[in-house]
N, C-alpha and C positions, 0 to 999 in steps of 0.2 A: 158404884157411883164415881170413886176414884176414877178409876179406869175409866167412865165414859169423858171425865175431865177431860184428861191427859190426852185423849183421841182426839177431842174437838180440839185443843192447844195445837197439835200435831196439824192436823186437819188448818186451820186457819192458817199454821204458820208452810204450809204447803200453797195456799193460794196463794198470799199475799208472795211468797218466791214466784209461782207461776204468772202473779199481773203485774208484781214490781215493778219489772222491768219494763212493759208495756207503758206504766203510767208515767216512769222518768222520762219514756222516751215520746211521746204524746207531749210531755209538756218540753221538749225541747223541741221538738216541731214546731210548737206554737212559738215558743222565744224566737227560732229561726224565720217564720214566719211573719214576726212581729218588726224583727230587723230589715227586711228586704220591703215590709208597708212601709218602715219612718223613712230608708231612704229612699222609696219611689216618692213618696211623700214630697221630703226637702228638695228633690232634681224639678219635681213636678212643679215646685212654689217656687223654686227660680226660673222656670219658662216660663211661666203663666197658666198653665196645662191645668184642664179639672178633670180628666184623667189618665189612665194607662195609655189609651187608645191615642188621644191627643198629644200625649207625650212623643211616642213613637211616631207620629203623621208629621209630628213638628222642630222640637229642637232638637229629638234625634237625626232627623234627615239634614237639617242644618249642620250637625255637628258629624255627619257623612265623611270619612277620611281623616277625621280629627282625634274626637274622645268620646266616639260613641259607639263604638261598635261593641264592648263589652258590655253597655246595656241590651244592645238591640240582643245580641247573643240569648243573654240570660231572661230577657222577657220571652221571646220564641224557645226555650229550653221549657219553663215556667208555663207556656202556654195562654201568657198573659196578656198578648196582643200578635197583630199581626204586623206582620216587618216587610210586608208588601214594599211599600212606600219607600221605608228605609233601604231595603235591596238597592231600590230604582234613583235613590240619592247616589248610594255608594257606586252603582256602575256611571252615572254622571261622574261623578269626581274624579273615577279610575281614569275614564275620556279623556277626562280633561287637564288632570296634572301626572306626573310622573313620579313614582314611589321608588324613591331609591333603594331604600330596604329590601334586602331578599326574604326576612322573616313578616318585616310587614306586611308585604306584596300576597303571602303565604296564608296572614291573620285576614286578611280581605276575601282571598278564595276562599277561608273556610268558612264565614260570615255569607258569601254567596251561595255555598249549601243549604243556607237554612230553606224549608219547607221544599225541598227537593227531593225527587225520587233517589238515593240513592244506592239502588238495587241492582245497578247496571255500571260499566265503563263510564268514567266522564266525557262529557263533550262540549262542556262550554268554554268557548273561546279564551278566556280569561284565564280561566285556571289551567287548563292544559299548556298556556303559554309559560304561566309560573311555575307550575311544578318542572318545566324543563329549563327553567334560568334558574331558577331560588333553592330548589330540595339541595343540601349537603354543599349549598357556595358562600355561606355564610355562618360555618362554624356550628356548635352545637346546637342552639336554635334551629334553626332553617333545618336540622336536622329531627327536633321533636315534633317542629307543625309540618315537616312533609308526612310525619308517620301517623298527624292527625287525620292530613288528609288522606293517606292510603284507610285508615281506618275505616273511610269513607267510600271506598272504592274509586279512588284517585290516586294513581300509581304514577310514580317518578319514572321515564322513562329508565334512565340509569340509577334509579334508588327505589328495587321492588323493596318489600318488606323486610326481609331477611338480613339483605344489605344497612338499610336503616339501622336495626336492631343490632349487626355486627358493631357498626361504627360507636353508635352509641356507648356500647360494652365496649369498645376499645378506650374512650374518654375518662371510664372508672375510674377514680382512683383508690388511693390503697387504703383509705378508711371509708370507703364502700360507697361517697356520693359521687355526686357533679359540679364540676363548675366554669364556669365563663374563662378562666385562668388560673395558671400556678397550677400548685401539686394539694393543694387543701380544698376540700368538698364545701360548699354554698348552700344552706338552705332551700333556696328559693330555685336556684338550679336543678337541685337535686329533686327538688319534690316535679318538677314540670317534668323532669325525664320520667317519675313514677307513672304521672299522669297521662303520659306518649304511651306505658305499656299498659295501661290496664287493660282497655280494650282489646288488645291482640292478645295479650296473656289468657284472658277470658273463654277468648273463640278457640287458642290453639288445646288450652285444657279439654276445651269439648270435643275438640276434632282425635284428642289420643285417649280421653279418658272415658267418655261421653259413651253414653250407652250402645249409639250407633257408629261403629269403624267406616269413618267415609275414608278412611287412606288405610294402605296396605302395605307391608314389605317394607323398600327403602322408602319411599315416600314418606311411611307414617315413622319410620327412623328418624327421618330427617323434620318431620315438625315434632318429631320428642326433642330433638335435644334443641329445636328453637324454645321449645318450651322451657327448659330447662334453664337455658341459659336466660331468657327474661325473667322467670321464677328465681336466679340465684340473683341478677338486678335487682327486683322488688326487696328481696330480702335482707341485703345488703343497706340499701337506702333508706328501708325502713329504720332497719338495727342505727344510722346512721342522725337520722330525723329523730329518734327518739333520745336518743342521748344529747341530743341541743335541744331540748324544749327545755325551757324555765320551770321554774315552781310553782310561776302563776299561771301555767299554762300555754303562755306565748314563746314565741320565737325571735333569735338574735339575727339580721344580717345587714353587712355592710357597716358594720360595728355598734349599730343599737338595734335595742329592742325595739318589734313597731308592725303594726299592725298589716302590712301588705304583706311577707314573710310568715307571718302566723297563718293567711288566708291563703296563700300557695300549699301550706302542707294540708289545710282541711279541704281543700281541693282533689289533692292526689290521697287521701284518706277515704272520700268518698269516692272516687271513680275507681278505686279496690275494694271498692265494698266494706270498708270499714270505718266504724261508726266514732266521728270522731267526736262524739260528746262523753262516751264513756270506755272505749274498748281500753283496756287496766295498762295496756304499755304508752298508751298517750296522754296519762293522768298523772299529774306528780302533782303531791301533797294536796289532794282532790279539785286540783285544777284540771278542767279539762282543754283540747284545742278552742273548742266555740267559745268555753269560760276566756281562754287568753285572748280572743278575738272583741268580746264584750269590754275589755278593757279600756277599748280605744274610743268607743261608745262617746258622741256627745249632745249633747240637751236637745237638737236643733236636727241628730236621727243622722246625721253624717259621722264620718270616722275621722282621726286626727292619723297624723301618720306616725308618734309617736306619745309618748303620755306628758300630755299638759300643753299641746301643740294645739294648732287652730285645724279647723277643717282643713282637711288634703283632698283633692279631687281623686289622685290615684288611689289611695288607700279605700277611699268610698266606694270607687268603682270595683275594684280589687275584693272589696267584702261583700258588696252584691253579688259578683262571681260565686264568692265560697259557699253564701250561704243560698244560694239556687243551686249549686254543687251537689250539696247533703239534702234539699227536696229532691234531687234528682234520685240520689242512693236510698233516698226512702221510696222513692215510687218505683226503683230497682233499673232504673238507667242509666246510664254512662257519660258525666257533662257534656265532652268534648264528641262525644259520637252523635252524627246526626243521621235520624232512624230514617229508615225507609217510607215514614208517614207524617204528616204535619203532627197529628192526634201524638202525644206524649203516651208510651205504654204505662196502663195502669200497675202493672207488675212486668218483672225482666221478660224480656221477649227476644233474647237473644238466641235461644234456642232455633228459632227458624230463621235467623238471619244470616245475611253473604258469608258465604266462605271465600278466603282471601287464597287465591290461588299462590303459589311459590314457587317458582323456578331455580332450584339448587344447585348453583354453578356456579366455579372459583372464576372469581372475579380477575383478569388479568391487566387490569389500572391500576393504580395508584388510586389510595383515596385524597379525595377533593379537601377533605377534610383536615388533614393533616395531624401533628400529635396530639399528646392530651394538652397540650400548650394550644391550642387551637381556641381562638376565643369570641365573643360572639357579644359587643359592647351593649345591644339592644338588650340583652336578657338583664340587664339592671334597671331598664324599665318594666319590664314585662314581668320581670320576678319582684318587684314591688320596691325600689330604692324612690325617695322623692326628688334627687337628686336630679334637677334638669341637665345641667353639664357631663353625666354622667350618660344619657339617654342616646347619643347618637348610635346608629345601626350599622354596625358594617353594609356596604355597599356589596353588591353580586360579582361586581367586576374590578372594583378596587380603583379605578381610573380617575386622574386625576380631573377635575372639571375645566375644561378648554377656558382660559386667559378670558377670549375672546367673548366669551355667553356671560361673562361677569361686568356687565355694563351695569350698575345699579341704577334703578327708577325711584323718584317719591312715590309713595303709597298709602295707603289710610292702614290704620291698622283691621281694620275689618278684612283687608287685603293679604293682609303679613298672614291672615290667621292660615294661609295656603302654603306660607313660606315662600312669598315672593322678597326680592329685596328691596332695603330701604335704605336711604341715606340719611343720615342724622346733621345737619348745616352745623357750622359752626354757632358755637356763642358767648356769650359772656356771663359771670356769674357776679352778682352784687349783694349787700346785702343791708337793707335799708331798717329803718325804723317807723312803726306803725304811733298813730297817736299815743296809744298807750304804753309807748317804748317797748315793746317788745320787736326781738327781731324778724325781719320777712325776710327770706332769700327770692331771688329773682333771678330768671334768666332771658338775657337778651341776645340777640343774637348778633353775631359782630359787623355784616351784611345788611345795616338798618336800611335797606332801601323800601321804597314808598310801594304797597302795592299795586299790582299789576290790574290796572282794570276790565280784568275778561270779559264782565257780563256786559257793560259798558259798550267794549268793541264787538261783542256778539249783537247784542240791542240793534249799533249803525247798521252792521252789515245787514242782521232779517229786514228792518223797514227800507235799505239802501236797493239789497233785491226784492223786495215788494215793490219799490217806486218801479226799479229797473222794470221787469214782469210788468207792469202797469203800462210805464210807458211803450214797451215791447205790443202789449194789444191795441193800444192806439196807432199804433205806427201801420200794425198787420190787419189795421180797422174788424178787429173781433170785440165791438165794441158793445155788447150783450153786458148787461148788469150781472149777470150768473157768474161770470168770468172773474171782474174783478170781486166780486163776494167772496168765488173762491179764492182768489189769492189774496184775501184780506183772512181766510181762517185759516188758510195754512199760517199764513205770516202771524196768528194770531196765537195755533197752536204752538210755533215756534219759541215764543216770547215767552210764553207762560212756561215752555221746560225749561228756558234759560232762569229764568226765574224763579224757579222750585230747586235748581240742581244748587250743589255747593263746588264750585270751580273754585279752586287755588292755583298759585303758582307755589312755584319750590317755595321761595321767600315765606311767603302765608303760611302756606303750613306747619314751616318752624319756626314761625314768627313768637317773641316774646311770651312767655306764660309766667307766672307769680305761684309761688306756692306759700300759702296763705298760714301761718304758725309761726311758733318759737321757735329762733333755731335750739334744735337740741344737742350740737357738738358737731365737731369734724371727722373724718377719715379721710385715709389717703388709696390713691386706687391705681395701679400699674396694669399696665399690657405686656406679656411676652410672651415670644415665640423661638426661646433658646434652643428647643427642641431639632428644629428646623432651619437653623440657623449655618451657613453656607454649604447644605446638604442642596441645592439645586442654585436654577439660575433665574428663580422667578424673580420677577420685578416687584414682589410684593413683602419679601421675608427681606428684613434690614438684615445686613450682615455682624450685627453686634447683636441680633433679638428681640433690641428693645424696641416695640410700635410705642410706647407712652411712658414715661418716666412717672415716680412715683409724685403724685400731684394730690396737693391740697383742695377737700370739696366737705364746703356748712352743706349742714341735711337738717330739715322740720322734720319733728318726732311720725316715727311710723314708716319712713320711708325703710325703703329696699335696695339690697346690692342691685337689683335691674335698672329703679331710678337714678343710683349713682351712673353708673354706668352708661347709661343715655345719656347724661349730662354729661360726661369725658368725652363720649362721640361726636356730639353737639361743640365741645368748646374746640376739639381738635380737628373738626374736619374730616372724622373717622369715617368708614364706609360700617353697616353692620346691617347683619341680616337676622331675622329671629323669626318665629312659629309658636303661633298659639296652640299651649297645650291644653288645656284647661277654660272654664267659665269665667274664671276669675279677673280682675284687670289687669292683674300683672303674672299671671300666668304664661308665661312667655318660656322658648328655649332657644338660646343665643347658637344659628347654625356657623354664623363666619362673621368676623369683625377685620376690619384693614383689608377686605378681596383675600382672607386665607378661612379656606370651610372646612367644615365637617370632610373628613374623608380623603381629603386632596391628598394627604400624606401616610396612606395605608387604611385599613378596615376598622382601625381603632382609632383612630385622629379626632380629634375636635376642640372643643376651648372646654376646661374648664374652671371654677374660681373658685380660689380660697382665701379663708378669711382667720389673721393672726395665723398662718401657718396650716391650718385646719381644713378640709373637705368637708363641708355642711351637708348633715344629709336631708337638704330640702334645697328645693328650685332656687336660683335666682330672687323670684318676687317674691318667699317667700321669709327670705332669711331679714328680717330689720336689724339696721346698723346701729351701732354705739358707738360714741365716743371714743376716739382715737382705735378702732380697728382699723387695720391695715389689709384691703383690697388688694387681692391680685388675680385678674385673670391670664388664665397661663393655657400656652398650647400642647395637647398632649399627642404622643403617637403611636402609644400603648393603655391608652385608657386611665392616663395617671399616675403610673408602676415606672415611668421614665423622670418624672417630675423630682425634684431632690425634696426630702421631705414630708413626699405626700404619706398621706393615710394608705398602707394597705387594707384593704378592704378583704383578706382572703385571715389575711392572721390576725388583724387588729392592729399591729404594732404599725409606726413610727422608722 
């Protein structure tokens, strides 16, 4: 009887080894599962959408070329809708605006794969044009989404696979990651380059290990040692990623911990097939990746981008990614690979999929790429910083933007969300007392002139050419009552669009606004551009740097470095261009202030602000000011690493 004890002990503690694991991982599906409902959920209850399908048909296609393409992605990954609609947004928008980005231009092609046969050579007009401007001209980036897209079977003319994969490994650096710049490995870099090889790692294992030898001799020589050499990548970057994850599971970059960074590495965890809720080298002190991810978790189903932070758009979007990533790895497919079939395989299927041909041949160029100092400003949005100022893309061709195209127009912001330009009028800042004595700030503008009465003078003119017309058929005796009925409804339909539309002049639209509250303290707020400062002869870079001296401005509780900021544009006359990133109202990303933009001054230029001395790792709209902080927005020509005092971002320090 002993004995049969001790069997069935034996016995039981055998199953429960054998379903254990099954059930931890059953209920982390569903936790995964649970996270990608609340945030369809919270995106769905800010459109108005009552469901997936509406969602996609609507604010996604709205939001076409802006901040939506990494849902539209992971619904069609998910299988959760169809992205018909949103394709046919997105090729509108390509029509119609121009994408300075080589990496974004890139992120667009591969969004146009979705539901696409990809069994054969490419041939859509679009992407064939970008893979030949974009692959390898934009620094490390432009070099993992060209290798997304050859994954694809969309081959860089001058960047087969091989090539890719060279360069790539050439960027390593000596503690086994990646990164945008400098000699120290990035998180967020590191894991996207993991992510570029899983797929090719995958196919070349089976092409040399695989039960059936499709290559022979040199050939299958020559994809052992591509395998090899992605196999010593992976390896590296892993050992690399596991030694930065925290205790609580999450990951540090751009010098906090925070939740887009954490969702970069369960990204490139799942598209290696590895489980990042429990595999024992991505667990410290039994936190796992997903657990570190869950941290950012808040009430309303959206992500913050750090802990104690408000909703982030990016991080939201960013954790939707991760956690459609790992449904992916559990259903045994590859995120960023888009299968030969709409239908998602219910198990790997990569067994009978393309093999990626290679043509083994020393390259006799120079790479485009340049050294591991090659850097690639976009990948701190893409790898998950909140940082607006920190987001601009190197450009393909580095060219400065012609004087001449910089004529700034008034624009609604609904407009800006394109990144068109705007001009900010002057004004004046006051600041008055409300019955209850507390203080209101107000801004007026210095230009009080009387407005312009558009509708007014549109009104004479339709009924002016209605008489005209009128008189006209009398004259040419077409005097049938038909005639003038008709040109009583034209002139009628007329009336009623002038009538409905909202026509401003400049004046009007920065005409006076009141911002209704206490004031809650001042800050001072600077412009410069010392960077750039008698390095050419534009007409736009003062020869001392300074566009605005450091200037006193009251703020009502809540506001943002973005609202200060308009309000310095507004009182000087400033020109300023910006781009909605984001749902949010102040979601905004500052491309050029005073006619000097993003780009003009190398692949890393753009404006960014700090504040006390400090690099915020969140947007513009999202940082609210205190009480005597000191604003500066400053021009950078390195991404910040030129700025005296900034934050590195590679080592942390000062």
């Amino acid at each position: 009887m002993k004995h049969k004890s001790i069997f069935l002990l034996i016995a039981c503690l055998l199953v429960a080894a054998l379903f254990g694991t099954d059930t931890v991982k059953a209920d982390t599906v569903d936790d995964v599962r649970s996270v990608i409902d609340g945030i369809a959920m919270f995106k769905m209850s800010e459109s108005g959408a009552s469901d997936l399908q509406e969602w996609a048909d609507g604010a996604l296609c709205e939001g076409a070329g802006a901040d939506a393409d990494a849902y539209a992605f992971a619904l069609y990954k998910l299988g959760k809708a169809d992205v018909t609609a949103y394709k046919e947004a997105l090729r509108k928008y390509l029509g119609e605006n121009t994408v300075r980005s080589a990496t974004t231009r890139l992120k667009y092609a591969l969004c146009l794969l979705m539901g696409e046969e990809v069994n054969r050579p490419c041939k859509d007009p679009y992407i064939t044009a970008t893979l030949e401007d974009s692959v390898g001209k934009q620094g490390i980036m432009s070099l993992v989404y060209g290798l997304h897209l050859s994954n694809c079977w969309c081959n860089a003319p001058e960047y087969p696979p091989f090539k890719l994969v060279d360069e790539l490994m050439s960027l390593r650096h000596e503690d086994g990651g990646w990164s945008v710049m400098g000699q120290y490995s990035d998180v967020d870099v590191t894991a996207m380059v993991l992510q570029s090889f899983a797929y090719l790692r995958k196919t070349l294992y089976n092409d040399v290990y695989g039960w059936v030898q499709v290559y022979e001799g040199e050939a299958l020589e020559e994809h052992r040692k591509l395998y090899e050499k992605i196999e010593d990548g992976v390896r590296t970057g892993l050992t690399f990623l596991s030694g930065k994850q925290n205790e609580t599971g999450d990951f540090a970059g751009f010098g906090s911990d925070n939740a887009e960074s954490t969702a970069q590495v369960l990204i490139a965890l799942s598209s290696l097939g590895i489980d990042g809720a429990s595999d024992p080298d991505f667990v410290k002190n039994g936190n796992s990746v997903v657990d570190g991810i869950m941290r950012y978790r808040l009430p309303d189903g959206s992500f913050a981008h750090v802990l104690g932070g408000d909703s982030n758009p990016t991080a939201t979007s960013q954790v939707f990614t991760a956690m459609a990533s790992y449904i992916c790895y559990q259903e045994g497919n590859i995120y960023y690979r888009i299968y030969a079939s709409e239908e998602l395989p219910e198990e790997s299927s990569d067994a009978g999929s393309l093999k990626i041909e290679f043509h083994f041949q020393e390259s006799t160029e120079e790479s485009e790429v340049g050294s591991k100092d090659s850097l690639n400003s976009e990948a701190v949005d893409i790898a998950g910083s909140a940082d607006s100022q920190a987001e601009p893309a190197p450009d393909s061709d580095n060219k400065t933007v012609a004087e001449n195209q910089k004529k700034a127009v008034s624009i609604s912001d609904e407009e800006a969300k394109n990144g068109e330009k705007q001009i900010l009028e002057s004004s004046e800042k006051t600041v008055t007392e409300d019955d209850s004595g507390n203080d209101l700030i107000t801004i007026t503008p210095v230009d009080d002139r009387e407005t312009s009465p558009i509708k007014g003078i549109l009104y004479i003119g339709i009924l002016g050419i209605a008489v005209l017309a009128s008189v006209l058929l009398l004259v040419f005796k077409k005097r049938n009552p038909k005639n003038f009925i008709f040109v009583a409804l034209v002139a009628g339909v007329a009336l009623a669009a002038v009538f409905f539309s909202d026509f401003k002049t400049e004046a009007d639209y920065y005409r006076s606004e009141t911002v209704e509250g206490e004031v809650a303290g001042e800050v001072t707020l600077s412009i410069r551009c010392d960077t750039i400062a008698g390095l050419g002869d534009s007409e736009f870079v003062p020869e001392d740097g300074c566009i605005l001296e450091a200037t006193t401005y009251a703020f009502a509780p809540d506001e943002t470095v973005y609202d200060i900021l308009v309000r310095a544009v507004k009182d000087n006359k400033l020109h300023m261009e910006k781009k909605k990133t984001g749902s949010g109202p102040r979601d905004y990303y500052i491309c050029g202030i005073a006619n000097i933009y993003e780009y003009d001054w190398g692949e890393l230029s753009g404006w960014m602000y700090y504040v006390n001395g400090e690099s915020p790792s969140v947007g513009c709209g999202e940082y609210r000011v205190k009480d005597g902080d000191r604003i500066e927005w400053l021009y950078t020509r390195e991404i910040g690493r030129d700025l005296k005092g900034s934050f590195d971002m590679l080592t942390g320090e000062k």
